[in-house]
Each structure stands twice: as structure tokens, then as C-alpha cells.
PADRENNU-588582 format. One line per field, with one value per residue (C-alpha): residue in one letter; z, x, y. Coordinates in nm, 2 decimals, decimal comma. Each point is the difference from the previous one (the first is absolute). Example, Ala and Ser with C-alpha at 12.3 -4.5 7.8 and 13.67 -1.06 7.14 Angstrom:
% residues 2
code A;S
pz 0,78;-0,07
px 1,23;0,14
py -0,45;0,34
% end
This chain:
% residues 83
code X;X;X;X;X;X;X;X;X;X;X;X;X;X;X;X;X;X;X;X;X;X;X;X;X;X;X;X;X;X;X;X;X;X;X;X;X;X;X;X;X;X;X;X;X;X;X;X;X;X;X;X;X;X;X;X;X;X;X;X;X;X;X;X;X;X;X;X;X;X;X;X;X;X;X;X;X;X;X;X;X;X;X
pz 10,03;-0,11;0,05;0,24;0,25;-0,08;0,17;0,33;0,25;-0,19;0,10;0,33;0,13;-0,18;0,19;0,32;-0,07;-0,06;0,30;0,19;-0,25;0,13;0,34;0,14;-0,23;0,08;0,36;0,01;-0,21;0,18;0,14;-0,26;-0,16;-0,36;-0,24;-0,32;-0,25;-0,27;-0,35;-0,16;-0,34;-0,17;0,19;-0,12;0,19;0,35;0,01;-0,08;0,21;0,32;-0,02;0,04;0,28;0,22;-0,03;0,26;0,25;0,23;0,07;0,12;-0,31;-0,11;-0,40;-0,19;-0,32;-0,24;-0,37;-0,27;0,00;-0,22;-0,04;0,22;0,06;0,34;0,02;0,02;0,23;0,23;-0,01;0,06;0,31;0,12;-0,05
px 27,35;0,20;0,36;0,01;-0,22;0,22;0,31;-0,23;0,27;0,36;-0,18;-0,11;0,39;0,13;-0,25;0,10;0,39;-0,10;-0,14;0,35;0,24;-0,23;-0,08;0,11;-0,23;-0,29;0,02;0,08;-0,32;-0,20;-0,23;-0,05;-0,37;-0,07;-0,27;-0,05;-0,17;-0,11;-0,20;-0,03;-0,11;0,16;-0,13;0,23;0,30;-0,12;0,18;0,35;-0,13;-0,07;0,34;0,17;-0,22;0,07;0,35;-0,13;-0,12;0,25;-0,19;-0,34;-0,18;-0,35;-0,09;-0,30;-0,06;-0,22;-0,09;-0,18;-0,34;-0,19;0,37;0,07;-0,08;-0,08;0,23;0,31;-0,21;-0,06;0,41;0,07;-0,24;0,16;0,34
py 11,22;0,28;-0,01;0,28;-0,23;-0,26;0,13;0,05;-0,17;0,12;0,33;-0,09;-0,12;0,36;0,19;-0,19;0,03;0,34;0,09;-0,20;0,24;0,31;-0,07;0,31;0,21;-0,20;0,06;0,35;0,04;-0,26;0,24;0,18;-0,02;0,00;0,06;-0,16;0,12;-0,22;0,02;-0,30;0,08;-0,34;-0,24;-0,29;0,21;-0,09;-0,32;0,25;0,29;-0,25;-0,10;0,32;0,05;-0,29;0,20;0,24;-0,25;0,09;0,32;0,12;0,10;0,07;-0,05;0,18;-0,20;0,17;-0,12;0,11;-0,04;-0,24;-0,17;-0,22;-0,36;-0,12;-0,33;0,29;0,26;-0,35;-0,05;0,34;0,03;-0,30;0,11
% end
């Protein structure tokens, strides 16, 4: 487990007290809709890169995820669908 997975819920109670300090952002933007645009060329980043995302969960968003091909491995494609 790398250290960055590790730190999973010291990251999940800033993201929250995040969303208390910002609250007035988050709902004048709450209907605004997002697209996301992903390549995920190192695959091993996913775990860092779905992090980040669950920042925007506040908002309505749609996210492309494209890799390279012949590089990828399907454990992480099967997480990112999931995700």
C-alpha cells in the first residue's frame, strides 16, 4: 500500500471540512455541470487521480477516461469503471 492510499480518511475529513469552509461556493455552482477529461497513461496514479476527483462530488460531472493502448492493466480499468 503506498503511502498516498494510506492517508485515505485524513483526506476524506479535509475534503469534508472543506466543503463546510466553502459552502457558499459549492452551492452557487451546484448546478453547474462538468466534464472531465482524463488520460491515464501511468496507471499506478489512479489511486491519486481518484482522489482529487471525489473533490468534485459536490457537482454534476461526466468523466472520459482514456489510456494508452496496449498499457493498461484491467484490475485499474475495473476500479476506474467502478469509480
Amino acid at each position: 500500500m503506498s503511502n498516498y492510499v494510506a492517508h485515505t480518511v485524513l483526506r476524506g475529513l479535509k475534503r469534508k471540512l472543506g466543503a463546510i469552509w466553502h459552502s457558499n461556493t459549492i452551492k452557487a455552482n451546484q448546478n453547474t455541470h462538468i466534464l472531465v477529461i482524463l488520460h491515464l497513461f501511468y496507471m499506478e496514479s489512479w489511486p491519486e487521480i481518484c482522489e482529487y476527483l471525489k473533490n468534485l462530488s459536490p457537482y454534476k460531472y461526466d468523466l472520459i477516461v482514456t489510456c494508452m493502448e496496449g498499457h493498461y492493466d484491467e484490475t485499474t480499468l475495473d476500479r476506474v469503471r467502478a469509480f
